[in-house]
FIPAVO-951636 format. One record per residue (C-alpha): residue number from 1; residue in one letter; chain; z, x, y. Coordinates in steps of 0.001 Angstrom, whole numbers. Example, Ala and Ser with C-alpha at 12.3 -4.5 7.8 and 13.67 -1.06 7.14 Angstrom:
// residues 2
<1 "A" "A" <7800 12300 -4500>>
<2 "S" "A" <7140 13670 -1060>>
// end
This chain:
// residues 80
<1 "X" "A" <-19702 -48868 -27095>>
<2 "X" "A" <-18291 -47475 -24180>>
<3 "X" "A" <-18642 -43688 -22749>>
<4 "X" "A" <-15838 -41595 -23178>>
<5 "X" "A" <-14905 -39287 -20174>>
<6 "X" "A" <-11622 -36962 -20640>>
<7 "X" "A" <-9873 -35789 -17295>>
<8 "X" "A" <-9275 -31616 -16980>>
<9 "X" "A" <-5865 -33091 -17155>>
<10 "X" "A" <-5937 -35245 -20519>>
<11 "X" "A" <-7994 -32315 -21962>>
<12 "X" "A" <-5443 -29585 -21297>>
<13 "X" "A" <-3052 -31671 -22682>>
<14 "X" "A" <-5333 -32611 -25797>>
<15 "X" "A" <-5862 -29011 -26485>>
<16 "X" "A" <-2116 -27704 -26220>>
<17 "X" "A" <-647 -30600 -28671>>
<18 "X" "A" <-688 -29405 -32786>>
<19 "X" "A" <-4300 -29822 -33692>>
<20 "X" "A" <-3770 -32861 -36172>>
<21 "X" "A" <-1927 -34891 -33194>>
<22 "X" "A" <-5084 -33812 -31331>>
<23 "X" "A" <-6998 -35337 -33495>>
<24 "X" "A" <-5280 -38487 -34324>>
<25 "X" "A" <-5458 -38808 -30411>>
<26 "X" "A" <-8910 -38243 -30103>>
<27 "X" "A" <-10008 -40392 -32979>>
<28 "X" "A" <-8052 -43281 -31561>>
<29 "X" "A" <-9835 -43206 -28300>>
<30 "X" "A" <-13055 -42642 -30322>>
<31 "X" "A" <-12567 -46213 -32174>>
<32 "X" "A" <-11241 -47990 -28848>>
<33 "X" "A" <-14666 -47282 -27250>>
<34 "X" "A" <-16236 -47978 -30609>>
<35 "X" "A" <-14428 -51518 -31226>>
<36 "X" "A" <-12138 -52164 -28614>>
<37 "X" "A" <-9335 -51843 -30825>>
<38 "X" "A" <-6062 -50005 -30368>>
<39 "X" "A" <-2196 -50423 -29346>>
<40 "X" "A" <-3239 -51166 -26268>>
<41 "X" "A" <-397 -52740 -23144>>
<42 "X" "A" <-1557 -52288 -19605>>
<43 "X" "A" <72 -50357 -17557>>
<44 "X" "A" <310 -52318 -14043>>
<45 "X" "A" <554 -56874 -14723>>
<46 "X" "A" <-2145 -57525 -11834>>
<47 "X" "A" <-4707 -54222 -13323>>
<48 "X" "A" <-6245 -55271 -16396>>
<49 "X" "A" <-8525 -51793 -16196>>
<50 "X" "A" <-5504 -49082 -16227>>
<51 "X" "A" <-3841 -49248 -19650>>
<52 "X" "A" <-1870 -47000 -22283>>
<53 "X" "A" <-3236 -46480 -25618>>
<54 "X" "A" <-319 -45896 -28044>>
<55 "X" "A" <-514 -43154 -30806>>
<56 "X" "A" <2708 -42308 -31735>>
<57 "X" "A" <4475 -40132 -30481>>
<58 "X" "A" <1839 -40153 -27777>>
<59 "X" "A" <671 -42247 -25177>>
<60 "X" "A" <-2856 -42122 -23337>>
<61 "X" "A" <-3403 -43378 -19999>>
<62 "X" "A" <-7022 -44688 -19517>>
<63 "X" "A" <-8774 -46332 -17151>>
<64 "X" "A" <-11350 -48940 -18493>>
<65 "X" "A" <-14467 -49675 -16294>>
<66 "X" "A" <-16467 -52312 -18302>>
<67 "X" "A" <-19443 -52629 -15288>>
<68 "X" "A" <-20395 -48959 -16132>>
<69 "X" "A" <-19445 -49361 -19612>>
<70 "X" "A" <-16663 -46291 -18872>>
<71 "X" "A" <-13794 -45352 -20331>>
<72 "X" "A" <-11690 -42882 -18831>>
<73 "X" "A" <-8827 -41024 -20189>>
<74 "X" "A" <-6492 -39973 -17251>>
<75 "X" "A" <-3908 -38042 -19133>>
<76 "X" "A" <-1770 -37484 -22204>>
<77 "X" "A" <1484 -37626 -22829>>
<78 "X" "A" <4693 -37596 -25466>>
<79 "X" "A" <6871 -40639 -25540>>
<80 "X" "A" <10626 -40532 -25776>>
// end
């Protein structure tokens, strides 16, 4: 399992989306540390630790750091 750490920034936006998209967000990062499993497609080709975790409509932006056993989440946002 890895540790979950939310950015003031992915937090803000967690807490001004409706409450059950909030959830559905939050529960989807809860499993990827849990598992490893989500939509997952990495955000740069030569990173393999920044990646976007799709949960329609939204997209989180994390930043995996295995060695410490970290996951970050960066920020939140809606998809068009």
């Amino acid at each position: 399992m890895l540790e979950i750490f939310w950015t003031p920034a992915a937090l803000w936006a967690l807490r001004a989306m409706p409450w059950r998209d909030a959830a559905r967000v939050d529960a989807a990062v809860q499993q990827l540390a849990l598992t490893g499993e989500g939509q997952l497609t990495r955000v740069y080709e030569n990173d393999p630790r920044a990646l976007r975790l799709h949960v329609s409509p939204y997209a989180v932006r994390l930043y995996l750091d295995p060695d410490a056993g970290a996951l970050t989440v960066g920020w939140i946002f809606r998809e068009r």
